[in-house]
N, C-alpha and C positions, 0 to 999 in steps of 0.2 A: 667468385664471391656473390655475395646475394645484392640487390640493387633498391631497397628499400626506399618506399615513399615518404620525401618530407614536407613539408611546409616551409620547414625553418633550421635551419643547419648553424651549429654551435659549435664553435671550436678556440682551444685557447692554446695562442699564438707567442707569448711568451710576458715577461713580467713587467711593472710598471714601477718602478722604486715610491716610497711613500716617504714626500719629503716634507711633509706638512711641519712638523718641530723643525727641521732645518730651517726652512725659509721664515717661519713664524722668530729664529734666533737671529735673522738679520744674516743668513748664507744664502750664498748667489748659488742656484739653482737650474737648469734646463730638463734634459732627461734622467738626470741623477743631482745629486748634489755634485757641484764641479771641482774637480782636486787637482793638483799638481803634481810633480813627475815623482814625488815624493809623498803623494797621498794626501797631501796639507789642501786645506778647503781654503775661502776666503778669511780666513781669520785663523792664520798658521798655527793656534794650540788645539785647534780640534781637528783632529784627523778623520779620513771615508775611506774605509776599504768595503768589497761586495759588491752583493746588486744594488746597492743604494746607491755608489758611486760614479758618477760619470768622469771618465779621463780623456781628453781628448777627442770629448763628444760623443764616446762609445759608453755604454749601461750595459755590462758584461752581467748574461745571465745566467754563469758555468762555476763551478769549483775550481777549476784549476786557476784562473785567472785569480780568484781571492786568494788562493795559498804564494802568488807569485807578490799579488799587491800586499800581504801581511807578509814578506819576507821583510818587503823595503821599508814598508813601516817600523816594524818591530827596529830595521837598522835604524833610522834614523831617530827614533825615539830615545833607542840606547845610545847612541851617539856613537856607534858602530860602522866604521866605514862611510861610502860615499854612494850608497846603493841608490838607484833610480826605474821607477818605473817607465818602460816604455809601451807597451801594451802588448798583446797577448795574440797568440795567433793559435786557433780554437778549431776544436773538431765535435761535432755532435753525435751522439747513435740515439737512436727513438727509441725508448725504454718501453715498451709497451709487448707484450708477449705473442710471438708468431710474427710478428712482423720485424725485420731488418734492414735497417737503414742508417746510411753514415753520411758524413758528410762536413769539408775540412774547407780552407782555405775559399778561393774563388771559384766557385763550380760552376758560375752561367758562362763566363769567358767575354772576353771581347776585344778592341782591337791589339794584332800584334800579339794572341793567344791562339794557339792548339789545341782542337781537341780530340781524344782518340775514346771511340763510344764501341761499348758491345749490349747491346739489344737481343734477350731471350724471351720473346711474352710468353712462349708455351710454356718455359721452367720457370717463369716468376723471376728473373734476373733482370739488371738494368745497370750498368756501369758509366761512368764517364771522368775521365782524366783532363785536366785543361793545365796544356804547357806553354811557357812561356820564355824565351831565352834558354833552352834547356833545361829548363829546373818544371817541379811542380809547382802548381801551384793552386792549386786547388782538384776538388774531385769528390762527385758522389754516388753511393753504390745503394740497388736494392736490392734484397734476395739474398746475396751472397755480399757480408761484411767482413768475412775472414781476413781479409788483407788494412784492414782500414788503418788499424795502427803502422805497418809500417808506411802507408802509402804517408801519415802524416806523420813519420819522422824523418820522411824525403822532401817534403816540405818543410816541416821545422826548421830544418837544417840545412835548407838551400840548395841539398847535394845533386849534382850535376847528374842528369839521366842519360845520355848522349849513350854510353854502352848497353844501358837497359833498354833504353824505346823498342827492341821489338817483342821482348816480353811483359813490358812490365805491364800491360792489362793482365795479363794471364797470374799475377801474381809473385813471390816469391816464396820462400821456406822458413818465412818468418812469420812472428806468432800476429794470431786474430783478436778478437774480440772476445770473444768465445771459447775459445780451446775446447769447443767440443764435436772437433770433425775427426776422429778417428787415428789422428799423428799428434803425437807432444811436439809441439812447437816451442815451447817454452825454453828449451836448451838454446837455440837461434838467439832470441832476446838477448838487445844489449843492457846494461841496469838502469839507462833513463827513458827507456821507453816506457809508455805509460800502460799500467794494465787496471786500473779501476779510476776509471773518468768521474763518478761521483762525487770520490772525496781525494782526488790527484794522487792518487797512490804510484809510485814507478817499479820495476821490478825490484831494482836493489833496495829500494825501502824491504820489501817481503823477505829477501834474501838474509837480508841483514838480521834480520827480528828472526826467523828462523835460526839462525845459525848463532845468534848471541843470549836470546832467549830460552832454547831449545825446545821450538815450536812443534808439533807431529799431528795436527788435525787444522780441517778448517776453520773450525770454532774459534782454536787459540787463533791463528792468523787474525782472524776479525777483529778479534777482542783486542789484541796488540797495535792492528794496522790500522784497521777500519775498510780495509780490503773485501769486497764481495758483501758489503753489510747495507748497502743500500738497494740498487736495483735487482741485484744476484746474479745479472747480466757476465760478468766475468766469473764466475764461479766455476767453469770449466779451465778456465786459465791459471787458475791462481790456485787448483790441486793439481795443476802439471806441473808448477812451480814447486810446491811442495815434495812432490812426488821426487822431482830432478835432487834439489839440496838436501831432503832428510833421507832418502835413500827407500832401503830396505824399514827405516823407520817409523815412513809414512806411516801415518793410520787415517784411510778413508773415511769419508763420510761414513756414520752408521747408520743403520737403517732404520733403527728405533732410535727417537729422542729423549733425551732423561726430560725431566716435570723442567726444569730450570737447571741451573750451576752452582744452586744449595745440593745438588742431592747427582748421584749414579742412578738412581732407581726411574724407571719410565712410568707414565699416567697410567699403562696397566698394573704393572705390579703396586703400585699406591692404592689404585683402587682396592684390589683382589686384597693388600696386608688390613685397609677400612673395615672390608668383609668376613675375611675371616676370623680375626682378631675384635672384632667389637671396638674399635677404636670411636671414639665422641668427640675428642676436642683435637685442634689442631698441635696443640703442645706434645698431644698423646700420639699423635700420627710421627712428628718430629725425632721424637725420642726412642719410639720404638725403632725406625726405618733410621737412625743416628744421621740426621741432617747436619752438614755441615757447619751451619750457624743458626744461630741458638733462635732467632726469630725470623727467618725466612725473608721472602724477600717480595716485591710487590707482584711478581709473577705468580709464584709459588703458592702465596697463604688466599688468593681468589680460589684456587684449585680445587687447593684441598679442601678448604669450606664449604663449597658446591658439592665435592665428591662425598664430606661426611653425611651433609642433609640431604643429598638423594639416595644413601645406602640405607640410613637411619634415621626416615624422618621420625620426628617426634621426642626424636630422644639424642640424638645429635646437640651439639652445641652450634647455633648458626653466631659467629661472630660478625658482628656489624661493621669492624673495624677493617674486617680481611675481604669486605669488599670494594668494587668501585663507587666512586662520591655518587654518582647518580644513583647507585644502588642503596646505598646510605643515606640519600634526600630523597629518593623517591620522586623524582624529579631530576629532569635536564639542566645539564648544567652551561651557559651559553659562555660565548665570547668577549662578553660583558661581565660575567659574574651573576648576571642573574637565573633564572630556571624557568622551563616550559613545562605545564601543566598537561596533558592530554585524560582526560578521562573516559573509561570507557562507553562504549556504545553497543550493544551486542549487537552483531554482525552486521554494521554502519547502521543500524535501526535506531531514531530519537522522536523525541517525542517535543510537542509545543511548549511545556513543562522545564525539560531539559534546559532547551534552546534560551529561554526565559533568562533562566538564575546562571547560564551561561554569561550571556550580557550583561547580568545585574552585578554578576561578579567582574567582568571586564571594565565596568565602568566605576566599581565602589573601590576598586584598586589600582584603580589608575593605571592597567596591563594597556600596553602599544600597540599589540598586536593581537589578530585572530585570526588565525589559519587554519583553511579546510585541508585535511593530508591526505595522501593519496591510499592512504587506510580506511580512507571514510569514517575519518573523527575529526574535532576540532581541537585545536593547538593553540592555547594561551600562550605568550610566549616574554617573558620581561616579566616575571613574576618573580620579586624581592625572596629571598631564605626565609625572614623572619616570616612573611604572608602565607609563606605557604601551607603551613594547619589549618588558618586560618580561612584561603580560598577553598583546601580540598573540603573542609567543615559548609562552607553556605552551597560548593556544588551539591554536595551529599550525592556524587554520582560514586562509583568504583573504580580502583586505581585501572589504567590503562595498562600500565607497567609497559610504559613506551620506552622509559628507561633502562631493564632490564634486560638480561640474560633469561628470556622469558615467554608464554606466550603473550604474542604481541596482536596482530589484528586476524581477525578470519573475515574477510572479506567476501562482498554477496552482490549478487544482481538480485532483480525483484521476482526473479524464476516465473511460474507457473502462478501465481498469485496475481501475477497483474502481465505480464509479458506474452504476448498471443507466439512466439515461440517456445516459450517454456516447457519445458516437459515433465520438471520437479519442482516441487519449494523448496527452492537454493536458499530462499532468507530465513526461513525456520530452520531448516537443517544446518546453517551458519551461527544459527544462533544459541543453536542446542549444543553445537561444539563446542564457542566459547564459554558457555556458561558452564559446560560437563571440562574444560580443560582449564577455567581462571585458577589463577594464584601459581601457575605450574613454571616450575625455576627450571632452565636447562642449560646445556655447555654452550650454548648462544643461543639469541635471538630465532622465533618460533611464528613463521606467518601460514598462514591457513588461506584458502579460498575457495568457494562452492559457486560453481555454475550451474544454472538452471538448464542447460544445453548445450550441446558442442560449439555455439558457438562463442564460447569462452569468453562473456565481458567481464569475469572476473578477473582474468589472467590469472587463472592456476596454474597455468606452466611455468611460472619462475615462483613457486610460495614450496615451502618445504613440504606443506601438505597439499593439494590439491583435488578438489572432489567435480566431477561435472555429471549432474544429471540426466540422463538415456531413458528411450519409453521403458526401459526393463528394468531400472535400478539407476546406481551410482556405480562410476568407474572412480578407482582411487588412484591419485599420482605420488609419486613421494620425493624428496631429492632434489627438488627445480630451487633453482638461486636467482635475485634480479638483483644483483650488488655489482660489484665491480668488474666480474666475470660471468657473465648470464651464462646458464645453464639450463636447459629444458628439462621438467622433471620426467620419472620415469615410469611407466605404468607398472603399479602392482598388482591391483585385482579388482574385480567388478563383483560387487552384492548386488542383493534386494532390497535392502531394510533398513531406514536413517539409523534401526541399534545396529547392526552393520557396522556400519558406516564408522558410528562410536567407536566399538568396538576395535574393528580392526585398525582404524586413526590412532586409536590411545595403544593398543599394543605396538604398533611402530614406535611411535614418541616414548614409550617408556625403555622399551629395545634403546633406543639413541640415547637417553637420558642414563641408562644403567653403562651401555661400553663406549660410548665417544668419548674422546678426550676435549679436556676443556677448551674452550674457544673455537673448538670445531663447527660447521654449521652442518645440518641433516647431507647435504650436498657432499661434504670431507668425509663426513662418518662411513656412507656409502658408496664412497671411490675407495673408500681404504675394504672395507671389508665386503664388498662384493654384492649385486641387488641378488642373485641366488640367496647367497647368505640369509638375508632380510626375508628373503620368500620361503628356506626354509624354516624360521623362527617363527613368522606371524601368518605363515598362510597354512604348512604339512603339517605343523603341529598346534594343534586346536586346544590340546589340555593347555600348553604354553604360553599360548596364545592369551586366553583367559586369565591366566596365573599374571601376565606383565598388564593385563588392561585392570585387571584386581590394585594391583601394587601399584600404578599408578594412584588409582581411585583413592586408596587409602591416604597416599603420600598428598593428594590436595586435600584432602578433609581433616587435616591436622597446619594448614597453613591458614593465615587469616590475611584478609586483604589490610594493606600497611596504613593506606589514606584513613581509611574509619580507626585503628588503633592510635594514630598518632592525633587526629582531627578532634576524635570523641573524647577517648580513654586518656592521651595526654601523654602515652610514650614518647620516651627519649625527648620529651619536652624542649630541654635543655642544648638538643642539638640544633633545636632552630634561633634562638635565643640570641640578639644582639651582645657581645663582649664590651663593657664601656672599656674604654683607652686608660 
């Protein structure tokens, strides 16, 4: 792996229960709110189950342990039985992708404990077993977690190891974590073994809902169970399970996804029936392709709204209603209820002016906060609903559309203009692009960045677009992500010429904008359909080429920025408007 320099290393180590109302009601408190064997806090009519709750000193930070303490609650509340909690003996696996790691019981050992270790650093393996009186009792693995589950239903269950000890590092023929080493293990499984640690799902839970439901894909499984619907971590398991009980029945994963579970039809074919057919409103998309229900659903009607106005700008119906509330305020919508302002900046460039009625607005509205963002704009942040026409009307800058499904920042170093490295004007040609690409809606979120030189302080390598200027030209990148999965973007092509540059930027974005599916980012569009693909599109075919940087062109000069309609003009008024009680 790579060994990266830090400064300062951040890592989060697990939860903190928030007992502020608890204690503030007069309940005795420590690391959780404190409950009894039967979930009863200090004041036996309010009950704590979850991470909130501390039992016996322990603040369980896992699903299964809440499904065991809402068993005994639910008993006790119904006045059902004599059920009692005693606490929870827990296994972990690190949900984070490429990496595997488990880990149950007592894994550091000590006295009067065993432990049997296999160490592989060449394969990335690392195991360790820690016995005690014959039994497990704890054990953590890296590299290879196939075994994990049953290693902790031999601790669960206390069962006596004395025959297995000289295998049982090496594993058994029972199922993993994963089910996806090349053997169905899933027939091995007993029905309370666990196979989705997220939401404590056991096999015979799946079993059962298959075989009484008459379950035959993964989809149904989740929808039913809740199995595989959190980290997808068991999703190889939990279609072996299917696979075993429905038979010949199964039906695998497909390859293509429908738009949602109103409809059979995929975001391609919705697209292509928009295009060919003329379809304008969402009603009219519904009824032709016969959707399931009659108004769609909150997945569905973003979709298709995004797909009619970028087949048909101008004549499309954009409904307000079938987007998200940010997209509908124009504005972030925070934690509190209230929204963050970002206006724009063309390519982080402001002026003394700006900066001014920036502050004058921070302080005549009493906004908490002002934050510089790593876009190189500034971020009001505590900005009331009703203020908001209001604040965008006295910045009189242009919307950011920080909110949006949209182009969002193009990012600049000060290039050749003032940088004795520079080799181009990164800030002009950053700012020629935002202003030749505002107002532009797409299937996500849209970041730009132009470097004056290789040596990249723009960080173009993770922005969907990415341009870095060379003594000969501009090289273009396209495809890099900095979200949750960093990605390096990927080179397309090297011009001459900031219209270049335009050019060949807007016919990719219009390319992404016309076939990705919605909520895809440049990054998805182009693992699905291949960087050849994109190179044949926008670089061997030059008439094509022209014809999608056209279509773009068109499709923003028929869009109006929101802030000035709603500020000046007095649109949708009403939607900012306090409701009296």
């Amino acid at each position: 792996g790579d060994d990266p320099p830090a400064d300062l290393v951040v890592m989060a180590v697990g939860i903190r229960p928030n007992t502020a109302l608890a204690e503030a009601s007069g309940l005795h408190c420590n690391r959780g709110i404190v409950v009894n064997d039967t979930m009863q806090t200090f004041d036996p009519r309010i009950y704590s189950i979850g991470e909130c709750a501390a039992h016996r000193g322990i603040a369980y930070g896992l699903v299964a342990p809440l499904f065991e303490q809402a068993k005994v609650c639910a008993n006790h509340l119904a006045h059902y039985g004599i059920g009692r909690y005693q606490g929870s003996i827990t296994s972990t696996k690190l949900k984070v992708t490429g990496i595997d790691l488990f880990s149950a019981g007592d894994f550091i050992g000590g006295e009067g404990t065993e432990a049997i270790l296999y160490s592989d650093p060449i394969g990335g393996v690392y195991k360790k077993l820690v016995i005690k009186d014959n039994k497990l009792v704890g054990g953590v693995m890296v590299g290879d977690t196939v075994d994990g589950v049953w290693y902790f239903s031999l601790l669960r269950d206390g069962k006596n190891i004395d025959e297995l000890r000289d295998h049982l590092m090496f594993g058994q023929d029972h199922c993993g974590n994963l089910g996806h080493q090349g053997h169905n293990r899933a027939s091995s499984m007993t029905d309370d073994m666990e196979v989705c640690g997220c939401n404590g799902v056991c096999k015979g839970d799946i079993v059962k809902a298959i075989r009484e439901k008459g379950l035959f894909t993964l989809e149904d499984v989740r929808k039913h169970t809740k199995a595989s619907s959190s980290c997808g971590s068991c999703t190889g398991l939990v279609e072996q399970i299917l696979a075993v009980t429905a038979g010949g029945d199964y039906s695998a994963t497909p390859k293509t996804k429908s738009v949602c579970g109103c409809t059979d039809h995929t975001h391609e074919e919705v697209r292509a029936a928009i295009k060919q057919n003329k379809l304008l409103t969402i009603p009219q998309v519904m009824r032709f392709m016969e959707w399931r229900t009659p108004n769609g659903c909150a997945s569905c009607r973003p979709a298709l709204n995004y797909y009619l106005i970028a087949t048909w700008p101008g004549e499309a119906e954009d409904d307000p209603q079938s987007r998200f509330i940010n997209e509908r305020a124009h504005a972030n919508i925070q934690k509190d209820g209230t929204y963050s302002v970002i206006p724009r900046m063309w390519g982080g460039n402001t002026t003394p002016s700006e900066l001014r009625r920036i502050a004058e607005v921070a302080e005549k509205y009493s906004i908490p906060t002002v934050h510089v963002t790593g876009g190189q704009r500034i971020d009001l942040l505590g900005v009331k609903k009703e203020d908001l026409p209001k604040v965008w009307a006295d910045l009189d800058m242009p919307s950011g559309h920080a909110y949006g499904k949209a182009l969002r920042t193009v990012k600049t170093c000060v290039g050749s203009e003032w940088c004795r490295f520079g080799t181009q004007d990164s800030t002009q040609m950053g700012i020629d692009l935002e202003k030749t690409f505002f107002k532009m809606w797409a299937p996500h979120k849209v970041k730009l960045a132009v470097s004056g030189c290789p040596r990249n302080c723009a960080e173009v390598a993770i922005k969907d677009v990415g341009i870095i200027g060379v003594d000969s030209g501009w090289e273009i990148y396209v495809a890099g992500n900095g979200g949750i999965k960093t990605e390096v973007a990927q080179f397309l092509v090297k011009v001459k010429t900031p219209d270049e540059v335009l050019e060949y930027t807007g016919a990719f974005l219009q390319l992404y904008r016309e076939e990705a599916r919605y909520l895809d980012r440049t990054v998805h569009y182009v693992a699905r359909v291949g960087l050849d693909y994109v190179k044949k599109k926008v670089l061997d075919d030059a008439e094509g080429r022209r014809a999608l940087y056209e279509r773009l062109l068109f499709a923003l000069s028929v869009e109006r920025d929101p802030w000035l309609e709603r500020a000046k003009e007095g649109k949708l008024k009403h939607e900012f408007e306090t409701v009296a009680a």
